[in-house]
Every structure is written in C-alpha cells, then in structure tokens.
FIKE-439852 format. One record per residue (C-alpha): x, y, z. Coordinates in steps of 0.05 Angstrom, whole numbers, plus 5000, padded with zeros to 4 digits. Last residue first. Layout:
XYZ;...
! end
This chain:
724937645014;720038125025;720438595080;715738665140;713739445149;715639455240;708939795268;709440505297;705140755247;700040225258;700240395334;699541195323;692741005279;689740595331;690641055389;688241655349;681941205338;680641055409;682441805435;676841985386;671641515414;673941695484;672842375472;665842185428;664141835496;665342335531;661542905493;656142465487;656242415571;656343085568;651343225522;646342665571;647943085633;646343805602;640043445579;638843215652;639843815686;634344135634;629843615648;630943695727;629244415715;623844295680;620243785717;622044205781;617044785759;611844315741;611643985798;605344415826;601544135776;599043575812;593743325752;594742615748;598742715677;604043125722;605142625773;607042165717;611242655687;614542735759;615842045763;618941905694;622742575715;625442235779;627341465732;630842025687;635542265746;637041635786;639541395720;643542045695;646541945771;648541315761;652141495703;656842055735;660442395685;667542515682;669243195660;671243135582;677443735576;675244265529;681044405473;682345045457;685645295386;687146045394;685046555329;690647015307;688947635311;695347905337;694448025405;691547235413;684246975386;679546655424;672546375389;667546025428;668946335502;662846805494;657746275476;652946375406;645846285431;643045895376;642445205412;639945515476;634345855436;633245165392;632644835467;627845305487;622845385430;623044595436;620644595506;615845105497;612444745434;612644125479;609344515534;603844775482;602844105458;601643775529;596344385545;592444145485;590943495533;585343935573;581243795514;574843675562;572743845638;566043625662;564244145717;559543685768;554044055816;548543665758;547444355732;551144175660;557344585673;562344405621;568044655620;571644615553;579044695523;581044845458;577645575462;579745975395;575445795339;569545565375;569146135422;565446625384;561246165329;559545725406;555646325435;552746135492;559246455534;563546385593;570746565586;577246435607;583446705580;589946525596;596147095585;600747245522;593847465468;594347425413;588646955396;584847285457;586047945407;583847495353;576947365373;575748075412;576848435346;571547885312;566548085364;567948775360;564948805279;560048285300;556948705349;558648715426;552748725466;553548025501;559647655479;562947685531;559047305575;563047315631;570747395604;575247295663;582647525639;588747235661;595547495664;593448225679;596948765642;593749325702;590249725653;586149025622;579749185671;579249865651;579649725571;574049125578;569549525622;570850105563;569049645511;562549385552;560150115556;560850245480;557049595460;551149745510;552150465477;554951135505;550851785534;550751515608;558351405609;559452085589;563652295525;570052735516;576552375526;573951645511;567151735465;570352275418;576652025438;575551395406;573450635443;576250155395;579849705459;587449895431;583350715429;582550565498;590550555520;592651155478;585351485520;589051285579;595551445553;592652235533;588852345595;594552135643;593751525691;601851375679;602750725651;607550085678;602349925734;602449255729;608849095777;605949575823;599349225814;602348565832;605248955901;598249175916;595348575911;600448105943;599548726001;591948596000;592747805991;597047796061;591648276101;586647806073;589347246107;591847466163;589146906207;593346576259;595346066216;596046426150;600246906195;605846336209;605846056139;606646706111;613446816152;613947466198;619148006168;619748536235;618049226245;620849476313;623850086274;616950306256;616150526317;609850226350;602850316333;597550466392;593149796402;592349826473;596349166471;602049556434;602349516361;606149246308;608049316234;609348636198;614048556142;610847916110;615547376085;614646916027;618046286013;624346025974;629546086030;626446836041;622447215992;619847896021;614148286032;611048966051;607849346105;603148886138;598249206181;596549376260;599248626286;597848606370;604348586410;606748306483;613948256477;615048986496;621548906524;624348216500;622747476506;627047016465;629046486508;635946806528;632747516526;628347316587;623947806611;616147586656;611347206611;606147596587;599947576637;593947156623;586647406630;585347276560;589146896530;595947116497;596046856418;603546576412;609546776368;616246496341;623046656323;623347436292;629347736274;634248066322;640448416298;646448596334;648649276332;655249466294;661749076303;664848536335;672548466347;675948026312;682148386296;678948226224;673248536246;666548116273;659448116249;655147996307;651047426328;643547456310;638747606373;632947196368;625347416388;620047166415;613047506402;607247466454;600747596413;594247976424;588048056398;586348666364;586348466297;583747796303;576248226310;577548546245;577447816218;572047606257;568048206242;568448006170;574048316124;572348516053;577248225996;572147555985;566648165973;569148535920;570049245938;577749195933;577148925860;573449475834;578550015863;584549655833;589850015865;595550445857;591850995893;588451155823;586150535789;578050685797;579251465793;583051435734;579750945697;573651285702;575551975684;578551725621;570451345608;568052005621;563952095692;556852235698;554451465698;560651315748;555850905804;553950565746;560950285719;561749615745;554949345735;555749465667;558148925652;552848455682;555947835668;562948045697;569448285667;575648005716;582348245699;586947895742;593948025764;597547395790;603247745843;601947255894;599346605858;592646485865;590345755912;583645705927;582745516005;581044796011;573344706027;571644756105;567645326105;563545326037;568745675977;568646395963;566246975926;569547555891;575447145897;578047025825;575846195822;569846285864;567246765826;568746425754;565345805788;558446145805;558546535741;558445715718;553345525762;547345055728;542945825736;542745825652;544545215616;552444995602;558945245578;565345525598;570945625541;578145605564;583445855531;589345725578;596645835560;598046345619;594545825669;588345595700;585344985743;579944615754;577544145817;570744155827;567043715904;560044045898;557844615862;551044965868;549544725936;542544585959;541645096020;542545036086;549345426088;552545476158;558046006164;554746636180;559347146199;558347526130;551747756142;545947436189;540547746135;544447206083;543046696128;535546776131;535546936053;539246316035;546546306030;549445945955;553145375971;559245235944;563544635948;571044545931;575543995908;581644285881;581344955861;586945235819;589945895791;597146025758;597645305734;604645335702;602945265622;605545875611;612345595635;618445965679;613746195736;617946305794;615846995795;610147175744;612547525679;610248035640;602548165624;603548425544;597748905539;591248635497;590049005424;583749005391;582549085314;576249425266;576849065200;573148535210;571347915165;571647425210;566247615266;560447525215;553347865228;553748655218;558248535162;552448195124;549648845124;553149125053;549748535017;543749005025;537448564984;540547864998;542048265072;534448355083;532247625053;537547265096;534747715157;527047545153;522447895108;519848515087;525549185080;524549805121;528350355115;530450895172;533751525167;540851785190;544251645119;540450935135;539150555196;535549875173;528549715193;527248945177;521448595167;517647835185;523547715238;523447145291;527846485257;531946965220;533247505281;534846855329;540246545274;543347325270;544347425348;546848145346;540548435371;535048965379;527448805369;520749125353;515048675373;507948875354;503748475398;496148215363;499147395358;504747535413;501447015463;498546545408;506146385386;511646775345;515047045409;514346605448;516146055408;522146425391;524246575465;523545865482;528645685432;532746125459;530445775523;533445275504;540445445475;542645895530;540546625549;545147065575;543347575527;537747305479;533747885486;539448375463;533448935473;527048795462;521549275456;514548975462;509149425434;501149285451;502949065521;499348615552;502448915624;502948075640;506847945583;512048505599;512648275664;514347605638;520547815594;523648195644;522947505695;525147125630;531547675629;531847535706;532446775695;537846765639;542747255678;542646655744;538346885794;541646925863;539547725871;531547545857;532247205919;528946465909;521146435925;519646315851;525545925829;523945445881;516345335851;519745305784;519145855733;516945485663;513646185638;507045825652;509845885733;510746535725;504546665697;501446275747;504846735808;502847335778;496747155771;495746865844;499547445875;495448055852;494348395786;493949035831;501748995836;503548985769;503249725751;505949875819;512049365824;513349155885;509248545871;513948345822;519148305873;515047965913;514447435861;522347385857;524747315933;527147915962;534548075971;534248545917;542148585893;538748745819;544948755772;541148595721;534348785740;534149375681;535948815633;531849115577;524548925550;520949725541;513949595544;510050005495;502250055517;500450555465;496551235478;502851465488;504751355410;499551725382;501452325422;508052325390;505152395324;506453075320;513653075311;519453415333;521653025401;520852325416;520852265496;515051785496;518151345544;517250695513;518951065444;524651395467;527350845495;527150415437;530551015387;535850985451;537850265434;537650385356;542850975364;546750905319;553350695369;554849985351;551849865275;545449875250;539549345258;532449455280;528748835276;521248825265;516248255291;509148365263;502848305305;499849065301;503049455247;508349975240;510450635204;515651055227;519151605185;524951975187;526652715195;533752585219;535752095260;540852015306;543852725308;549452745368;549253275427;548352765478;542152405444;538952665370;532452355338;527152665287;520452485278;514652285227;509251795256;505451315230;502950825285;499450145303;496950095225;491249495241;494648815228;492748395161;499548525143;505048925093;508849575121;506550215099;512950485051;511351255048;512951514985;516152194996;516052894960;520453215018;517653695060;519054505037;524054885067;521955585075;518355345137;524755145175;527655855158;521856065206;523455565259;530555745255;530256435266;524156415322;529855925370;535656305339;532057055364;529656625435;537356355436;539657165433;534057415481;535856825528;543257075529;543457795527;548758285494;543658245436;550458345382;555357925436;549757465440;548957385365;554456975338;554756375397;547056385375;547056325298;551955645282;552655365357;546155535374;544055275314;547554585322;543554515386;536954695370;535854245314;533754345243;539354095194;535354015133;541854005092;539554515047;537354955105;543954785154;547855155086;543955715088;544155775154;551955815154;550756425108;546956765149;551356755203;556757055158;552957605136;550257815211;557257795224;558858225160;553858665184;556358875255;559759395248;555659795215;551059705284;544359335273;538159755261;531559495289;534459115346;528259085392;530958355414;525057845391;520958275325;528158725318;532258205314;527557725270;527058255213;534558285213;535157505214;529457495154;533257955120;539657525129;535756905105;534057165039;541357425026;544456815054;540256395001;533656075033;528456415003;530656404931;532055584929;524255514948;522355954890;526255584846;523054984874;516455324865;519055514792;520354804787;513954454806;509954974753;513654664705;513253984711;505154014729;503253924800;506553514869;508154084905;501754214939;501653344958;507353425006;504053485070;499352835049;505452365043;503152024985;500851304994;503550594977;500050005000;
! end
C-alpha cells in the first residue's frame, strides 16, 4: 500500500509549475533571503531594528551558515546555537533574548524548506496500522535520525539493525518513554502500551524473593499474587525459582522474569533489547516460540540484537539505519541482507576490520612455563546462602541450601583458553567467582590457591554493573579514579577482599613474640661490630586474663613482647618462601616505631589468620608490577583507542550517553590497565556486534596470558577455546581437551632448546694480540652414570605426577629436564672423547708397526 505523504501533495503539480516553486524555494533560503529574515527577527524578539555597521558582516556570515543547515535540513536546537546563537549574544548582549531570536530564526527558515516528496512504505499485514509517525532523533549532542519515518502494524516482529553506536537502543527508549521530540505523532504513540524489555534487573542485589519483587512493582501489583504467580509458573519458573532472591538468579532467569512482566502489562509494543543475552540454547528456543506463538499473535514486537540465527527464525521485516533515516525491507534477515549485501558485516566476526589489542602481562615469579597452573581449586563446594542466612551477614558459616557446586577441581594458566558452557542458573558465574575471589568456597573447602603477584582482569555478566555509580563520569575519568591509589578500586570492593567482624576482630588480639638476637659481624682483629640484629622466632596468641611471661632475652622474650599486628607493610622472599614485614602495636593497640617492624613468615600469619591482610599487600605489590602507565588523559585514552573506544567517546563522552556495546568496551579497557595474566570473560559476547566480536576473537588469539570465558555463543569461542567446561547443573564441571596443554609445553620445550642452541657462547672463538684465532681444547669431565639413572627414573615420576593433575611439579620437571640434557651432552661429549682418543690410538700403533720385508 503505497500513499503520498499528504504534506507534500501542493508540490506535486505540472513539471513546470513544480520548478519555479523549487526555484522559488531555492530564493528564500540563500544568505541574502535569510539575512533579511535575521534582521526582521532582531528587531520582532530583541528590539534591534538597526544593527550596528559593524556588525553586518557577522550578521552576513551567520546567514550564510544557515543557508547551508537549510539545504541540509539540519533543524535542531543545538547545532544552531552553535551556528547563529554563539554569533548573536555579543550583538543582543543577552543570552535568552539571543537563543529566543535563533529559537524564532530557525523555525521560520524551517518553513521555507518544503517536505520532501516521499512515498511512504506502509508495512505489509492483516494488522491494524499501530502508528505513522514522522520524527527526528538526537542524544548527547549527536543527530540520530533525521526527519524519518515510522510506520508499523499490530502483530509483526521488526528488527532494527545498524551498527554499535546509531542509536537503535535509545530510538527504543524513546518510544517506551514517549520522549520523541519534533513530531506530532507523538501523542499517538502514548496512547500505546509500549513495554520497554531491557535488563534493568541485572544487577538487581534485591534480597527479596522473585514474586514479591513483582509485587513491588505498581503497575503489576493490583494483578495480585495468584496471577502473577501462574504466569510465572506458565513461563516454566519453578516453585523454588519463585521464592528464590531475585539477587541469586542466574542472567537467563531475570531476562525471562523481564520478559514476563512484559506479558502480564499486555502490552501492545514489546521492545527487546539483546533478548537472547545470557540466554542458553533452550530457552532461545523458548524465546522464539514465544514470540511467534498465540501470546504475541496482536503484539507488535520491535527488536534489537546481534544474534543473526534468532533475528531469522523471529523477523517478518527489517528497519535498517540509513544516511540517518530508517528503511524498512519485508522478510527475515537472509532476505534483508540478499537485498543489502553491505549488512552481512553486521553478522560475521571474520571479516573485521576494526582490531583489539591486549597488553603484554610480564612475567610471574617462579613461573618459567605458561602452562604453570597460575589458579586452581581442588575439590570445593559452594553453597549459595539463603535469605535467613544472608540477613545474618558475612559471619554466618552454615549454608542450608542445595549447593551449586559440589567437590570441582579446575585449574588455569598463561596458556589457557578455556570456554565455559552449560544452561542458565547450572553455576558457571558461580565458578568464575569462586575461582578470582569475589566469592568463596563453603567453610571447610580447601582455600583457592592464586599465585601472589597473578593480576586478574575480571569482566562480569552484568558489565555494566561496574560502571553505574560513574554514569556522569567520562570513560578517562573512570579509569582514573578506579586505578588511582595504585589500586584496583573494583577489585577491593569485591566481597572475598572485605574483612568479617572475625577478621577485624583477630586484629586486636594479642600475641607474645620471641625474638632471636643474630650474632655479630666481627673485624678482622675480631672484634664485633655494629648492633646485633634480632629477627623474629616464634609467636603465641595471649589468652585472655593471662599475663606475658616475665623478661628473658635467652629464650626470646624482649621489652614489649606482648604485640597486636596493626598491618603488613610489605614482603619478602626468604629460602624460597614469602615473608610479611609486619607493623606492630602495643596491647592498647597504639602503633609502635616503625623500627620494631619485623619480616613474619606466611605460613605463620596464615595460621593465625591474616589472610586478607597477606592478599591485600600480594595485591598491591602485583599492581605495582602492572602499573607500567601513567593515569594521564592522553595514555588512557592511547590505551582505549587498543579496545576501539575513540576520543570522541573516551576523552570527551559520558558514560550515560554511550552504547551497550560502547560501555562493555570500556569495562574491557579498565579491567586490562593493570596487564593482567588472566582475563575472566563473563559473557562476553553480550552487546558487542559482530564487527567487535571478531576484534575480541583474535586479540584472545594474541593474546600472552589465559583467558577464560563463559559464553552461549559457540561461532565466538569455537575457533579459539580448545579446552571446555562443562557445567551441565548436575553440581559436576565436566572438563574436556585439557590434553592441548601437552602441545603447548612441547612447543615450549622445543622453542627453548633451539634458543639455547642458537645462543652463540662467549668463550667460542679466542684469538691472541695479533688476531690470530687460539685452538682450545675442552677437557671431558667425568660423568656420573648413576646419577643420569636416578635422574630420568625422577622425571618419569614427575611426568607421571603431572598427567594426574598435581601441577605444582611443574617447575622442578623442568629444571630436572634441563639438568638432565646437560647430563646426557656430556656424557656424548665423553664418549665421542673416548671415541676419538680410540681411533688416534689405533692410527699411532699402525705407524709405529715394523713394514715386513720381502724376501
């Protein structure tokens, strides 16, 4: 059904008499038209009736830029008040008098351009029209859309596709909250039910179970609990799902929880945005059913996403962003990008040309492989609390509930690419917090063993839950107030690093430390010298009501042996184990001089529980070793632009005016500052389009540290994740191509020796003072044979050790390898010695044998 857009119909005549109205048109807005209508305006708003001499060519030049916004149709506030109004206020020498003489300016040079001679495109369908509406869009300074049309009907499914940063997000928010501006047909659209389908419950904390959470909700509350509760329940919500805390709902549940509010406001336009975020296979599927089932059948559905197989199974039209307008094209996505090859970019992560760039991490003491395990968790539990126990806080230590994990062992290093899979709520975000310490283990579990100075970049499911106390702040402005301090700010606040009233409790209890006194160094008269220095022997928790044992320097009690531990300082390595500088304080808990400080083992503070005050100082000293880049404007933005975030977004835009894709760039960029080892990917995949997608791909590729990440979507991590964890929600994580890691050491291993092999040694060639090169001979040391034997029957043992998953003799492997290489060239060199030596032998005795002469 073609029709004529009635506003245009007066120009629509004979050939003729249609140009000289276009002539016409073309004389009003030339800068001499439009600068007598400026004059005219100045003296109708301001009382200007004659403008100072002066002034003129101004007036001129303004004029002239108006001109130009007039044939491009550029009708919005803002650019005029940078094009007319900057110009005029210094002429009006008054601010609101100069933007009401722009505001009556442009509206009358808006007249002088007629309305485009358009054929509106009215969508296909039995469906009644749901609206036809002309508008125009702009957000944070930015033109969207300009002087577009929007025509839709009741009970088809449309997809709005673009790329990152168009502005199809905030088009959908607009509509659902009526906020589009320029057009009258924005009353026809608030007399629609729209529902706006986002994940504004995301990173919901609400520790309320779900169907009161509903019921919180005004516009759903009169529906009343029995509805609401068997809508949930057709929605395939379990009874325990139901009354769990909307805050220990996996992603998948809440956007079904999204999803079935919207259903029960009947809404007459369903917005979706990235619907099938966190979602996994099923309910997908679900999703689709939904969607093109009885319960949609009179719903118009207008939908946002980078999932091409969902947009084909769903879509009966497409409206595509165009030169800032939007087109709409019938059918599903093949049939859309069959007629615009151009958007079959927006769905394929291989053919980018947009490129990410991780930091190099640098290397971990003691860590000599990257296939070291750098994380593990052996056999560990986890229970999620259940509302009682979470209202306790963190001192509770029972956990009622069903657990979500139960007896995992897994384990990550600088080689890992690890893809997580499995169904929504089955506990992989579970794991991945468990494994980085934002959460831990049940009581009683092993503790999860980190290396020190591992740095970590952890990007969680909901993104964006990291950046919306910052919504005012640029993404530069970010970054530098969450690593300023030295710190990771984020990673502080997580809850594993936040000390329960038992721990601050252990603060204040007292200790009696004993102390040795060093002997001193002597002269060479023999005489001793300097002070003597005491270290630090032992120390024991004082009871309460017990006194501190009366001086005895001999058994190691000193003045002021009674101390309580106010922080740790710094840290040392020590006979290949880690020291704590310890700062004390009296029993009243006033510090001491820092002069008392003393280096206390790890194992001793482990015991009496300084845990956390040990990981903040490993922290802080793997940040320092991070923290290569100053937090300057121009190397934070340097840094950003390696993520695709430009200045224009980086430097000089707000969090709250950037895109879902946007926002989950500059999550990505802050959490790599610190060249972590290992990054956490949670769902990466979620907002990004294609073009980012495929930059993410080969960055990981790239990339020198492990990567881990959960995702549904196997296109993504297909290509560069070898090795799978499956999390089927049986409490079990099924691990899989874990044997890759044995080609990547052999590569290593070989890359070594070659190295060693090619590394020319100093003492090769000698020459003398004249040039003249010295032949050396190396004299075979005797090797020790029984020793190469005891040696390679220890690495057959530590191989085996190896294969049963005890990497922690993976250093010693090595080194024992490499002893035992040296060993065996050697021993080749000996024998070839005594090979040599053999045939020399031979040689000098049949020279030395008597010729027999003939007779």
């Amino acid at each position: 059904a073609n029709q004529k857009h009635p506003r245009s119909s007066h120009y629509r005549s004979t050939p003729s008499s249609q140009n000289m109205a276009m002539n016409a048109v073309a004389e009003l807005i030339t800068p001499k038209a439009l600068e007598a209508l400026l004059t005219s305006t100045l003296a109708d708003e301001a009382g200007i009736d004659k403008v100072d001499a002066a002034y003129q060519p101004i007036l001129a030049y303004v004029s002239s830029l108006a001109s130009n916004q007039c044939v491009a149709e550029t009708f919005h506030m803002f650019e005029w008040e940078k094009t007319v109004q900057a110009y005029l206020e210094p002429i009006v020498a008054d601010v609101k008098k100069a933007g009401a003489v722009t505001k009556k300016f442009m509206d009358e040079s808006e007249k002088r351009v007629p309305k485009r001679d358009v054929v509106l495109d009215i969508p296909e369908g039995e469906g009644e029209i749901l609206c036809n509406v002309e508008f125009k869009l702009a957000y944070g300074g930015k033109i969207l859309l300009n002087t577009t049309h929007f025509h839709v009907r009741r009970g088809r499914i449309y997809g709005l596709l673009g790329h990152n940063g168009c502005g199809k997000s905030t088009l959908m928010r607009a509509i659902s909250s009526g906020a589009l501006a320029g057009f009258p047909g924005a009353e026809e659209l608030m007399k629609l039910r729209a529902c706006f389908v986002d994940h504004d419950i995301d990173g919901s904390d609400a520790n309320v179970p779900t169907i009161d959470f509903c019921l919180q909700e005004p516009i759903l509350a009169p529906l009343g609990r029995e509805k609401i509760h068997a809508k949930l329940l057709e929605m395939e919500f379990t009874e325990e799902l139901i009354q769990k805390p909307i805050c220990n709902l996996s992603g998948g549940w809440k956007m079904k929880l999204a999803l079935a509010r919207a259903v029960l406001l009947d809404a007459d336009l369903l917005l979706l945005d990235e619907p099938t975020n966190h979602l996994d296979v099923q309910k997908q599927q679900w999703l689709v059913d939904f969607l093109t089932g009885p319960a949609c059948k009179h719903v118009t559905t207008l939908v946002v996403s980078h999932d091409s197989k969902f947009l084909n199974k769903v879509l009966t039209d497409v409206i595509h962003y165009e030169n800032m307008r939007l087109k709409r094209y019938t059918g599903n996505l093949d049939q859309f990008v069959e007629k615009c090859p151009m958007a079959k970019a927006y769905f394929s992560i291989h053919d980018t040309q947009m490129k990410f760039t991780f930091p190099v991490p640098g290397p971990l003491e003691g860590v000599k492989s990257r296939t070291k395990a750098i994380i593990q968790a052996k056999n560990i539990t986890f229970t999620y609390p259940t509302a009682e126990e979470k209202a306790l806080g963190p001192n509770c230590k029972t956990r009622s509930g069903k657990p979500t994990l139960v007896d995992c062992s897994v384990q990550c290093s600088q080689a890992s690419r690890i893809a997580c899979i499995g169904p929504n709520g089955a506990g992989k975000s579970t794991l991945i917090k468990v494994l980085v310490g934002e959460t831990k283990p049940d009581p009683g579990c092993p503790e999860v063993y980190r290396h020190q100075n591992c740095r970590i970049a952890y990007v969680a499911q909901h993104a964006f839950h990291h950046i919306e106390q910052h919504l005012e702040m640029s993404p530069v402005e970010y970054i530098q107030w969450r690593f300023s301090g030295g710190l990771d700010k984020e990673q502080q606040a997580m809850e594993a690093a936040q000390m329960t009233d038992e721990e601050k409790a252990q603060l204040k209890q007292v200790f009696i430390v004993y102390l040795k006194e060093l002997a001193a160094e002597l002269d060479e008269a023999g005489n001793a010298t300097g002070e003597r220095e005491i270290i630090f022997e032992k120390m024991e928790p004082l009871k309460k009501g017990q006194k501190a044992p009366p001086l005895d320097p001999v058994n190691g009690i000193f003045p002021n042996c009674s101390r309580t531990i106010k922080q740790l300082v710094g840290r040392r390595t020590r006979h290949g184990s880690y020291e704590y500088e310890v700062k004390w304080g009296m029993p009243d808990m006033t510090g001491m001089d820092p002069k008392h400080n003393l280096y206390v083992p790890a194992m001793v503070l482990e015991n009496a529980g300084f845990f956390k005050l040990m990981k903040a100082v490993d922290d802080r000293i793997a940040a320092e070793a991070g923290n290569v880049k100053p937090l300057t404007t121009n190397c934070i933005q340097k840094h950003l632009d390696d993520f695709g975030l430009h200045e224009e977004f980086g430097t000089y835009g707000k969090m709250k005016n950037l895109s879902g894709g946007q926002k989950v760039k500059c999550v990505i960029g802050a959490s790599m500052w610190f060249c972590p080892h290992l990054v956490v990917l949670d769902e990466p995949t979620n907002y990004l389009d294609r073009d980012s997608l495929g930059a993410l791909s080969a960055a990981i590729k790239e990339f020198q540290g492990g990567c881990l990440m959960i995702s549904h979507n196997a296109e993504f991590f297909g290509d560069i994740a070898p090795e799978v964890w499956e999390v089927p929600g049986d409490q079990k994580v099924h691990v899989s191509g874990a044997e890759w890691m044995e080609a990547v050491r052999a590569k290593e291993l070989a890359e070594q020796k070659a190295k060693k092999k090619s590394i020319p040694k100093q003492d090769d060639d000698k020459f003398d003072a004249l040039g003249n090169k010295i032949e050396s001979t190396t004299a075979a040391a005797d090797v020790d044979r029984d020793l190469i034997k005891r040696m390679t029957k220890q690495l057959k043992a530590l191989k085996d050790r190896l294969k049963k998953g005890d990497a922690s003799c993976e250093d010693e492997m090595y080194e024992l390898e490499e002893k035992l290489d040296a060993a065996n060239a050697m021993l080749k060199k000996e024998k070839e010695a005594a090979k040599a030596e053999k045939e020399a032998q031979k040689k000098l005795n049949k020279k030395d044998k008597p010729k027999k002469t003939k007779k």
